[in-house]
C-alpha positions as CSV (number, residue, x, y, z in Angstrom):
1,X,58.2,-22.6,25.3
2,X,55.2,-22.1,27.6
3,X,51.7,-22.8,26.0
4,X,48.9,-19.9,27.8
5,X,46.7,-21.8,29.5
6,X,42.8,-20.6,29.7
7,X,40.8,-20.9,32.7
8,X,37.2,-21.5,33.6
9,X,35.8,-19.1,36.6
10,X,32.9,-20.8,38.2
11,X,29.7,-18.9,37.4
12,X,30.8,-16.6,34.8
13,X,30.7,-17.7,31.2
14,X,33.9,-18.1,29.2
15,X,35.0,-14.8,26.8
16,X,33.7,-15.1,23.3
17,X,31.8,-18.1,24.6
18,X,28.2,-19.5,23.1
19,X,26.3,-16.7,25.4
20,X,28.5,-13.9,23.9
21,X,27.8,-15.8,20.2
22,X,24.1,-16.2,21.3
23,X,23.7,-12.3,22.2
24,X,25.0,-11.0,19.1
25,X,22.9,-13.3,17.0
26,X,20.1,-11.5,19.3
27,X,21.0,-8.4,18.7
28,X,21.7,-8.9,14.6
29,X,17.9,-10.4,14.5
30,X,16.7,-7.6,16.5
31,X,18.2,-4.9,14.2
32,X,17.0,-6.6,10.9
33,X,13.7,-6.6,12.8
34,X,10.5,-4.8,11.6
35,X,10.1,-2.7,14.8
36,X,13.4,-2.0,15.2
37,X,13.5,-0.3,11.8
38,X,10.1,1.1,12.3
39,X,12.0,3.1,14.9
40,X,14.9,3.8,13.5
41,X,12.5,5.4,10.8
42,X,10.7,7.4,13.2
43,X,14.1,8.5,14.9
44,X,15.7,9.7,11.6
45,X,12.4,11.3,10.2
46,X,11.9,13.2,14.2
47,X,16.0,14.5,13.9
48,X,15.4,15.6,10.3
49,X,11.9,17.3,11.7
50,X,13.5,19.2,14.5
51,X,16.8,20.2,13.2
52,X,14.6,22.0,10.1
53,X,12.0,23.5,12.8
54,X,14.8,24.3,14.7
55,X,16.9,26.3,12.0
56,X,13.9,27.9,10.5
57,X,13.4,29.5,14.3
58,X,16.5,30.2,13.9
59,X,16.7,31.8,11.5
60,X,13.0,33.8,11.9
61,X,14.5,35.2,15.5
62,X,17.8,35.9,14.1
63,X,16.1,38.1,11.3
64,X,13.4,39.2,14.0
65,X,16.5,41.0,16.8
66,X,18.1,42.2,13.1
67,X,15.0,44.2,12.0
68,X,14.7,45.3,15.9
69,X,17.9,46.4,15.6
70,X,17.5,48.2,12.4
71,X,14.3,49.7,13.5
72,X,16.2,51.0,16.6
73,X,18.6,52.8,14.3
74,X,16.0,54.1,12.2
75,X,14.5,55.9,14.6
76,X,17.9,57.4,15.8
77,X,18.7,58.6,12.5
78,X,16.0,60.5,12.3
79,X,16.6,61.8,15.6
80,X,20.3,62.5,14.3
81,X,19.0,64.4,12.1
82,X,16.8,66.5,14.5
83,X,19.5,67.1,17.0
84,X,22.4,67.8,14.5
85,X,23.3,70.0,12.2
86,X,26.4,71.2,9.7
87,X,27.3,74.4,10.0
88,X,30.1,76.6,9.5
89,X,32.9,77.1,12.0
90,X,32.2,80.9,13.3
91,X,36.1,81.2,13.9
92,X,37.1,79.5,10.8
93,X,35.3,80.3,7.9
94,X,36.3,77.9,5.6
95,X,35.2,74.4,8.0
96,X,32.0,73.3,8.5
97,X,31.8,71.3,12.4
98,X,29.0,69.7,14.0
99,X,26.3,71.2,15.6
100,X,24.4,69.7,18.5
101,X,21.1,71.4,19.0
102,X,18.9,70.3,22.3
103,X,17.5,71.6,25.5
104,X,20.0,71.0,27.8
105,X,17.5,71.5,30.7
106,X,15.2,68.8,29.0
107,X,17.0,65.1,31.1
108,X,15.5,63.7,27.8
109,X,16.7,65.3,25.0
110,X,20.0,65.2,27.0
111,X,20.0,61.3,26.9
112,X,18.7,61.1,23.3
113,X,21.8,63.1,22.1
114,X,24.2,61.5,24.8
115,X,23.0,58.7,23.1
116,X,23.2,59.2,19.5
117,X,26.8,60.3,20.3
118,X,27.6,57.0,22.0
119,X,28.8,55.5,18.6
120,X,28.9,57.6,15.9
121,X,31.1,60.1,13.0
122,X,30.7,62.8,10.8
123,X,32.7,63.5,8.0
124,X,33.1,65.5,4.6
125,X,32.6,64.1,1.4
126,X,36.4,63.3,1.3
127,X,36.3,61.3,4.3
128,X,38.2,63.8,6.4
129,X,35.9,63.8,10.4
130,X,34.8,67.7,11.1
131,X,34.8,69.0,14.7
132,X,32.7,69.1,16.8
133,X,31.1,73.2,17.1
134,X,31.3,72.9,20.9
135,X,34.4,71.0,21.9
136,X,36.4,71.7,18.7
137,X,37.1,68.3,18.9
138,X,36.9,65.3,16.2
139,X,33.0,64.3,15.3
140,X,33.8,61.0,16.4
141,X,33.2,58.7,19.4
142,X,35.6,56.9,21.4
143,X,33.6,53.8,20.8
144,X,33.5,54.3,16.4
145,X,37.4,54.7,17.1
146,X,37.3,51.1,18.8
147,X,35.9,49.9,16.1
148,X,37.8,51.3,13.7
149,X,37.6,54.8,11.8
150,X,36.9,54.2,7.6
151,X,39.5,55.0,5.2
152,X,38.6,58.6,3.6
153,X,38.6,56.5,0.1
154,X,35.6,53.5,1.1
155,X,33.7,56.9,2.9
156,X,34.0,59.0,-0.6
157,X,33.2,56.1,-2.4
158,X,29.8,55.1,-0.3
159,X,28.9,59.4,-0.3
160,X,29.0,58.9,-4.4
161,X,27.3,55.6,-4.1
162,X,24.2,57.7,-2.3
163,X,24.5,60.8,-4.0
164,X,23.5,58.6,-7.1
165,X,20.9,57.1,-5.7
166,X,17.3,58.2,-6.6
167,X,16.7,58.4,-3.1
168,X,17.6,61.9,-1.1
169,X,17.6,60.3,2.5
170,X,19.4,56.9,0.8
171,X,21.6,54.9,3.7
172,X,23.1,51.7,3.7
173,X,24.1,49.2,6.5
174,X,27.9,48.0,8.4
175,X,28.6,45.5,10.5
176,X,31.4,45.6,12.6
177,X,33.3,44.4,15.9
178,X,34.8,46.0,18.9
179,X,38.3,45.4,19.7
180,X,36.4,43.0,22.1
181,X,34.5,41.2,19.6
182,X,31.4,43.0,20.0
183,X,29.6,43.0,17.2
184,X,28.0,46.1,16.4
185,X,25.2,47.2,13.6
186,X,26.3,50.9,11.8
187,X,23.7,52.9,9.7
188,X,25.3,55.2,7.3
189,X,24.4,58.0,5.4
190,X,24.3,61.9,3.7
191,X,23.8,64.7,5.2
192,X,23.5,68.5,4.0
193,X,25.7,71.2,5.4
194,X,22.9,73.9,6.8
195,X,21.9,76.6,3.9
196,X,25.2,75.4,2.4
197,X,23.6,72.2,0.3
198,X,27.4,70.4,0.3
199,X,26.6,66.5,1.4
200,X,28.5,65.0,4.3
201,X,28.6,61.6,5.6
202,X,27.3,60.6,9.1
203,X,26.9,57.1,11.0
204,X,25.6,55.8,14.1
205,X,26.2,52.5,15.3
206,X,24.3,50.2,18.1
207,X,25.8,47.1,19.5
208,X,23.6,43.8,18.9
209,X,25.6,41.5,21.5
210,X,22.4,40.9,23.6
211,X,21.1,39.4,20.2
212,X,24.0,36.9,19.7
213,X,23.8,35.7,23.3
214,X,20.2,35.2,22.9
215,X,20.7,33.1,19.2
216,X,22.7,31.2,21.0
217,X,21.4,30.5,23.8
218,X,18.2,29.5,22.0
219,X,21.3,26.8,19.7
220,X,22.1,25.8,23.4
221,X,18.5,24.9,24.9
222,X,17.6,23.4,20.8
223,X,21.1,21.2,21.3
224,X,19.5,19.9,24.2
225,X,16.3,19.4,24.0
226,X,16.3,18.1,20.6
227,X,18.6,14.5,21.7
228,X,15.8,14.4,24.7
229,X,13.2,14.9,22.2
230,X,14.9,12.3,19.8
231,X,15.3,9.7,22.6
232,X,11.9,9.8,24.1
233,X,10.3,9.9,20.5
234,X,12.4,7.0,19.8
235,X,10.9,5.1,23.1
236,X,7.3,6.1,22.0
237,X,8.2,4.8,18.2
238,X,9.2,1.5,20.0
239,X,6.4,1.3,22.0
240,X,3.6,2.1,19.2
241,X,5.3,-0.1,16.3
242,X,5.1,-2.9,18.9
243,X,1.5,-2.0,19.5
244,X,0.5,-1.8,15.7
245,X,2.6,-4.9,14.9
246,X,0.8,-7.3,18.0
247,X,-1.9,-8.5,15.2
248,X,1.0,-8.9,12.9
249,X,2.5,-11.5,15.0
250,X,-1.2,-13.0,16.0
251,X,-1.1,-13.7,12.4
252,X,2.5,-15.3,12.4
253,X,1.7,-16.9,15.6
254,X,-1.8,-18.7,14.5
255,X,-0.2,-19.1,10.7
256,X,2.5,-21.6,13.1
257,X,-0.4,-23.5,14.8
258,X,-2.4,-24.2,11.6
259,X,-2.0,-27.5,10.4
260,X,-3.4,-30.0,7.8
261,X,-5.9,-30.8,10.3
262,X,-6.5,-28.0,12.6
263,X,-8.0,-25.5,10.1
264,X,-10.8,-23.8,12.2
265,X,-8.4,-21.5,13.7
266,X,-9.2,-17.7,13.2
267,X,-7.8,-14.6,14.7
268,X,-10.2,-12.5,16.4
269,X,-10.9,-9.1,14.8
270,X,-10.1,-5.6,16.3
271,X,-12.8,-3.6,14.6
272,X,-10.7,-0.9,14.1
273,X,-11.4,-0.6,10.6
274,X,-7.6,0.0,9.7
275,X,-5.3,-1.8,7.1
276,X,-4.3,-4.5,10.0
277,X,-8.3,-5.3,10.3
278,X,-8.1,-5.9,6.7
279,X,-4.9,-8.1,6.7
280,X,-6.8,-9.9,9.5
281,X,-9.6,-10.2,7.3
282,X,-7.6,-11.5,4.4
283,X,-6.1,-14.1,6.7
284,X,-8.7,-15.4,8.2
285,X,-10.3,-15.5,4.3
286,X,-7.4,-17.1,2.9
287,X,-7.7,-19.8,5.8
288,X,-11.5,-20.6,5.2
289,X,-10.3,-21.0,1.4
290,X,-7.6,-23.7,2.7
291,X,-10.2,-25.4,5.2
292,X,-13.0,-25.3,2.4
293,X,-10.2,-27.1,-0.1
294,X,-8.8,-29.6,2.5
295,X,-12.5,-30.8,3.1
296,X,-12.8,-30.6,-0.8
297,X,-10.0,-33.1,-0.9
298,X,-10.7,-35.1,2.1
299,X,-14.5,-35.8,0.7
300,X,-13.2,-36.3,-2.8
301,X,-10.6,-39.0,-1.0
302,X,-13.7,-40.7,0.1
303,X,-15.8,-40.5,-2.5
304,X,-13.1,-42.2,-5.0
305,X,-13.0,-44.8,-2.0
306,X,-16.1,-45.6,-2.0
307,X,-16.6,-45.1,-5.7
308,X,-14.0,-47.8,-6.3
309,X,-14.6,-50.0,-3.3
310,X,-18.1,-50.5,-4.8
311,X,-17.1,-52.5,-7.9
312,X,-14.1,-54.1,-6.2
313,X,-16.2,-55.3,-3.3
314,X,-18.7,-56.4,-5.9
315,X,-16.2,-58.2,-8.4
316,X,-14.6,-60.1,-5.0
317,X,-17.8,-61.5,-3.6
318,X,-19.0,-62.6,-7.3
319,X,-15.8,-65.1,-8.0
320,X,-15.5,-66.1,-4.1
321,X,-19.3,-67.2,-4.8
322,X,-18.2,-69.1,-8.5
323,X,-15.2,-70.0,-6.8
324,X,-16.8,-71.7,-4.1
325,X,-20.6,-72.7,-5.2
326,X,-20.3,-72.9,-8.9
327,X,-20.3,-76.0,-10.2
328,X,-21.7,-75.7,-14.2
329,X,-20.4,-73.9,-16.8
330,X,-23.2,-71.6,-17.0
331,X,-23.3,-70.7,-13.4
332,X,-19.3,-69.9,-13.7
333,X,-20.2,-67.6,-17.2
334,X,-22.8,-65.9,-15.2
335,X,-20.1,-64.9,-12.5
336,X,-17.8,-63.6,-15.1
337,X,-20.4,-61.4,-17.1
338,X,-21.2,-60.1,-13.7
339,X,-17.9,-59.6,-12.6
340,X,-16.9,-57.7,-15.9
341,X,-20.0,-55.3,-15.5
342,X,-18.4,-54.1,-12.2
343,X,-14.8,-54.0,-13.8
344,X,-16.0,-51.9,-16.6
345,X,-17.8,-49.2,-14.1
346,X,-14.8,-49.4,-12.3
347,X,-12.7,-48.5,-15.6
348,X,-15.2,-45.9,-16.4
349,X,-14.7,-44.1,-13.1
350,X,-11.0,-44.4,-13.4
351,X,-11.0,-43.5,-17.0
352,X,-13.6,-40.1,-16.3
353,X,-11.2,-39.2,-13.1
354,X,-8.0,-39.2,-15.0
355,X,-9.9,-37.5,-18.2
356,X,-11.0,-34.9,-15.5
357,X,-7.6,-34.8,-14.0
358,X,-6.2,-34.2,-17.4
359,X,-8.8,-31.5,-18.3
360,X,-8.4,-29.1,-14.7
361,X,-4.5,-29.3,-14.5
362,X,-4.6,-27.9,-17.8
363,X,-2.9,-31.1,-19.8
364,X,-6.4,-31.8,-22.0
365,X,-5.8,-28.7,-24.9
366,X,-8.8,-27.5,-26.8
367,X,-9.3,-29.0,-30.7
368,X,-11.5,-26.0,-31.4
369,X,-12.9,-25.9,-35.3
370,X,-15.7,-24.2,-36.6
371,X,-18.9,-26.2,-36.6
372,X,-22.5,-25.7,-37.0
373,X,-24.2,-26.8,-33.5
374,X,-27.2,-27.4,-34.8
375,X,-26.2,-30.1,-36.7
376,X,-24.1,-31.5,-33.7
377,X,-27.2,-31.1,-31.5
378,X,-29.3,-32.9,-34.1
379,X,-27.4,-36.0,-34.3
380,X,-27.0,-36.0,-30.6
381,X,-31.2,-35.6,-30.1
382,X,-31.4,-38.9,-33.0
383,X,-29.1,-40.9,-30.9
384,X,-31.2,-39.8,-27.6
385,X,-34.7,-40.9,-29.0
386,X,-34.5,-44.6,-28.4
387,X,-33.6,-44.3,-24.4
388,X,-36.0,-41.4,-24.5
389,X,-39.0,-43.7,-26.1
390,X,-38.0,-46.3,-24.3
391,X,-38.3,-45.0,-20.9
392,X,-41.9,-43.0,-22.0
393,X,-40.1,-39.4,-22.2
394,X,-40.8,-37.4,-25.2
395,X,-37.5,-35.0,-26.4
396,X,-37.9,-32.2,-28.6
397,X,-35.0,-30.2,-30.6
398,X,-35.6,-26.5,-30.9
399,X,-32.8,-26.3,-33.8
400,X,-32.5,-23.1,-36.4
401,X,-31.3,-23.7,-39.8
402,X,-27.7,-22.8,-39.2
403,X,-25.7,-22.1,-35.9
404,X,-22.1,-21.7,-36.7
405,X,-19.0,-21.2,-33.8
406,X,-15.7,-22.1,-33.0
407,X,-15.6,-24.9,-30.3
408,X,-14.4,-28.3,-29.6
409,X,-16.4,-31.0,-30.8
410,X,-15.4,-33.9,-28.7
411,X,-15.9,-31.6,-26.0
412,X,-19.2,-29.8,-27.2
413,X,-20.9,-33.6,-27.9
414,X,-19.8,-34.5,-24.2
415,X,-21.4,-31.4,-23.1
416,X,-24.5,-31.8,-24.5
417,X,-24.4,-35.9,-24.2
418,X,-23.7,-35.3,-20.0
419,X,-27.1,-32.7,-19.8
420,X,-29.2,-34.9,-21.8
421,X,-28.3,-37.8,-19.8
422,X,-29.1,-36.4,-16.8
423,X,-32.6,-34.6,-18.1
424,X,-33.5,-38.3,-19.2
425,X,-32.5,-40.0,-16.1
426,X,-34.5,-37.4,-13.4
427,X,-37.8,-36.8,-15.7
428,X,-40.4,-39.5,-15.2
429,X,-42.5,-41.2,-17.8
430,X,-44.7,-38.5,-19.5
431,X,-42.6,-35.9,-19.2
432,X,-40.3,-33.9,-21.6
433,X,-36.6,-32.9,-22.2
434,X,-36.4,-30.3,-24.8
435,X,-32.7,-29.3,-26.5
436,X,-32.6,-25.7,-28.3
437,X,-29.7,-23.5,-29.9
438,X,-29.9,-20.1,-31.0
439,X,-27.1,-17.8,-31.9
440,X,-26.5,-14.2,-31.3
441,X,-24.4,-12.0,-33.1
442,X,-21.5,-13.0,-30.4
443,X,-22.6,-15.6,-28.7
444,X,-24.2,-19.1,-28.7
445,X,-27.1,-20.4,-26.3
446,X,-27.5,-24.0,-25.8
447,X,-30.8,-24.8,-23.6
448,X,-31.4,-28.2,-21.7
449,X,-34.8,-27.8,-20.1
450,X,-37.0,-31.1,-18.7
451,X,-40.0,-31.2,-16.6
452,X,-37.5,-34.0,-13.9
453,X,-37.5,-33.9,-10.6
454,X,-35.9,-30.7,-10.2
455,X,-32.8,-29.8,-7.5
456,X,-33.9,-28.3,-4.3
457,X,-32.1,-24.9,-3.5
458,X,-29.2,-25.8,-1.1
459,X,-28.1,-28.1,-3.5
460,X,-27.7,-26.7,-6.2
461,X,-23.8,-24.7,-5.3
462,X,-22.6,-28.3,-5.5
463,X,-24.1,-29.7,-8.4
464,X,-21.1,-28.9,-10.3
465,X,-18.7,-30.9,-7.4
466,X,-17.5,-33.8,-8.0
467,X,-18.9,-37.0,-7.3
468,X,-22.0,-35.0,-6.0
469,X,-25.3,-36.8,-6.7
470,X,-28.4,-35.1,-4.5
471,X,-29.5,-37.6,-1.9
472,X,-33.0,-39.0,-3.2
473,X,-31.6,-39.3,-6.7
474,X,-31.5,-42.9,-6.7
475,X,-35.4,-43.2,-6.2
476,X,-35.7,-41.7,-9.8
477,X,-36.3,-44.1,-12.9
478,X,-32.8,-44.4,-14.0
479,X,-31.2,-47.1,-16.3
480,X,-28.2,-46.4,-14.0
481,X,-26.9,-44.5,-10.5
482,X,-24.3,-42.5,-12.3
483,X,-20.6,-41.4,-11.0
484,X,-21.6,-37.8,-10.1
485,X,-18.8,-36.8,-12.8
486,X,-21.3,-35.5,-15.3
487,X,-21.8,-32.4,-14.3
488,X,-18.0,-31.6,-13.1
489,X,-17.4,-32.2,-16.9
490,X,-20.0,-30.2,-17.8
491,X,-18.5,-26.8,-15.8
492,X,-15.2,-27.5,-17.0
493,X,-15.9,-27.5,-20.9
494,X,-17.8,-24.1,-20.4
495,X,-14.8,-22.5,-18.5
496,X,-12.3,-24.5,-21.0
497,X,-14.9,-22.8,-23.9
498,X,-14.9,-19.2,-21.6
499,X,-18.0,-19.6,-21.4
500,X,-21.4,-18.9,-18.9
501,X,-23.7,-21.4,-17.5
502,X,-26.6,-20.9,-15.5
503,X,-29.0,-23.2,-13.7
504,X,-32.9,-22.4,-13.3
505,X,-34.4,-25.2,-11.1
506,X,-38.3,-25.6,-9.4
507,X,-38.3,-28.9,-6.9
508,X,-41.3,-31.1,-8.8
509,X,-41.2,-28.9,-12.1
510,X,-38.0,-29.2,-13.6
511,X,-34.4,-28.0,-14.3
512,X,-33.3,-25.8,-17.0
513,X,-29.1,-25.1,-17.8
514,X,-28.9,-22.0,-20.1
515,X,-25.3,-22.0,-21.4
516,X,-23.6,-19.0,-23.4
517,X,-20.6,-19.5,-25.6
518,X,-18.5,-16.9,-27.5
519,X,-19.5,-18.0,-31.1
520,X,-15.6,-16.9,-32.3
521,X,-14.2,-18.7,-29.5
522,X,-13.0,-15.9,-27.8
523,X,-14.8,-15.1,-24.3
524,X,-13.8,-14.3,-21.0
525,X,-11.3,-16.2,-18.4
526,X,-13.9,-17.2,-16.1
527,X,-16.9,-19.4,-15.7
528,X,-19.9,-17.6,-14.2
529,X,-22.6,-20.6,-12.5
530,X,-25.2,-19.0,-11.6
531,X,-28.0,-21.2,-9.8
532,X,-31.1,-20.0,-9.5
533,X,-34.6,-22.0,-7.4
């Protein structure tokens, strides 16, 4: 047994080899592509558009020839009836024949009977033919007889049929073909024998091949134009969905080159105003989102650096320092109580993040009750008055008797703890931090007003950011700097609550928050900040 051997021509890749695997996985892509079915679209929506234009000519010059046709017919039946008349046979008394009465000097009245006698019969009522009064020969043409002469019964049977019509000059329609194929248009009808009143039946045909050559002629040229038409629509399909989908793949293209740290990309706009400008739009929108939350992330990263690095740094040099220069017991105590200080920031920091962690990913649930604010806001102002007296500050509660809602109260006492904090650390000695509630039929309003420092306007989007603290805050008369978490706890609460908060702030007069909540806990599903110089 031989085993077939395959061999490798130089230069030409082998059958059903990688190239022949790679071009079919080509074409499959291209066919599943966008464009390509854009086309395909255009293609089947162009053949379905031209093959109905095409039939409805069609069928509008088919009916156009007909009614031409018709109309020709017309016209010759009135002439029939002119030109012809039944009349009684002089030699035989008891037949009528056909009458022929024209000019025969006139050239036209000669054609105009020559013609009406080209394709025509005349018969009785019985459908027997009558002769003709001149030749004593059958009514009938040579060319009727082609076409073949009606059974007496279907001609006594159509007389009837018109003789019951309302209509006296009633007629009806034939088509027929010549032993040829011709087809040929016949126009029937009654006439009366000449001051005898008895009805005969008379037709005259006209051939309509002219009119089929021309339909289909007209299917010929519409059988090839309309592949043409398909193909070069197809080509401008192709071209024009690869036109209208180039931003498309700008978009795909720059979406590839964006990464984690290349974010300033943007893809120029075409001011055309159409739905691509807008997907451009919406891209380039989306990506100033994803820069804006990469920075977000990147300056949080280094704020909790530096925000723990601080204390650690701090913690490290106090015991190298005991470790190395201390030599009482005092001196090593100090170090400790020192070094503990910077350790308990550090677990407040850690403690705040994680709480805030907890709170934005959604893991912190709401323990809402009802409660009267006023007396929350009461105790809260009590516990406030010795830091308040201490550091010269005077702080005034605006409280009514009664200010019920449904809230949180661990999270409604951090709320209000966080703003009176920071009213109390930003407002010098002499000045004031006043706390009022008032309720609404719907809603609570919780006011945190002090005559500080105030926040200067291009600070004040960010107040709510995390670890934000405006630069020159540290010169104010604080017991302490502060994580810059406050605030970011504050903004959270108010969404968690659906509530409002908006911030009124002067630079050298004060800051004022104004914060709505829905009193039966039920507001809407986002926080509005609203800052305000």
């Amino acid at each position: 047994m031989c085993r077939s051997a395959s061999w490798n021509v130089p230069g030409k890749p082998p059958a059903n080899g990688r190239s022949d695997v790679k071009s079919r996985g080509d074409l499959r892509r291209a066919s599943r592509g966008l464009r390509f079915r854009l086309t395909l679209s255009y293609a089947v929506l162009f053949a379905v558009l031209f093959t109905f234009v095409a039939l409805l000519f069609r069928q509008r010059l088919d009916s156009v020839l007909n009614q031409q046709v018709e109309t020709r017919l017309d016209g010759e039946w009135k002439a029939l009836k002119g030109y012809m008349r039944i009349e009684r046979d002089p030699d035989y008394n008891y037949r009528f024949t056909a009458a022929w009465y024209y000019d025969t000097d006139d050239s036209d009245e000669t054609t105009i009977t020559l013609d009406l006698r080209k394709i025509y019969i005349v018969t009785d009522q019985d459908g027997n033919v009558i002769p003709d009064w001149k030749t004593k020969e059958p009514a009938v043409s040579t060319a009727y007889q082609d076409i073949g002469i009606d059974k007496p019964g279907d001609i006594k049977a159509r007389v009837r049929a018109a003789l019951a019509s309302p209509h006296s000059n009633s007629f009806f329609w034939l088509d027929r073909k010549t032993s040829k194929g011709e087809p040929v248009k016949i126009r029937w009808g009654v006439v009366y024998a000449e001051g005898h009143g008895a009805p005969f039946y008379a037709a005259i045909g006209a051939s309509y091949a002219e009119n089929v050559r021309i339909l289909r002629a007209y299917s010929l040229l519409y059988a090839a134009v309309i592949p043409l038409a398909l193909l070069l629509g197809s080509l401008l399909g192709y071209f024009m969905a690869g036109r209208a989908l180039t931003p498309v793949l700008e978009v795909a293209r720059t979406a590839q080159r964006i990464t984690g740290s290349n974010l300033s990309l943007r893809i120029p706009m075409r001011d055309a105003g159409d739905e691509l400008d807008y997907l451009i739009l919406t891209f380039n929108r989306m990506i100033e989102r994803l820069e804006a939350s990469f920075r977000q992330v990147r300056q949080f990263s280094t704020d909790v650096s530096h925000e723990l690095r601080t204390p650690i740094t701090a913690i490290r040099g106090q015991l190298e320092v005991a470790l190395f220069t201390a030599q009482t017991t005092d001196q090593y105590r100090e170090a400790m109580f020192n070094a503990l200080q910077d350790i308990d920031r550090l677990s407040q920091i850690v403690r705040a993040l994680l709480l805030l962690s907890q709170a934005e990913s959604g893991q912190l649930v709401l323990q809402k009750s009802r409660l009267d604010l006023c007396q929350v806001a009461g105790d809260l102002v009590d516990q406030f008055q010795i830091p308040a007296e201490a550091a010269g500050i005077r702080l005034v509660a605006d409280l009514p008797a009664e200010c019920p809602a449904i809230v949180d109260r661990v999270q409604i006492e951090r709320l209000i703890t966080n703003l009176l904090s920071n009213a109390l650390k930003f407002t010098p000695e002499g000045g004031e931090v006043r706390l009022s509630v008032a309720s609404a039929e719907d809603s609570v309003r919780i006011v945190v007003e002090d005559t500080g420092k105030g926040i200067p306007t291009q600070h004040l989007p960010h107040i709510f950011d995390r670890f934000y603290r405006v630069p020159g805050e540290g010169t104010a008369p604080a017991p302490e700097q502060g994580l810059g978490l406050g605030l970011s706890f504050v903004a959270w609460i108010v969404k968690a609550h659906r509530g409002r908060i908006h911030v009124d702030s002067t630079p050298g007069k004060g800051t004022k928050f104004t914060i709505l909540l829905p009193a039966g806990g039920v507001g809407t599903d986002t926080m509005e900040l609203v800052g305000r110089a």
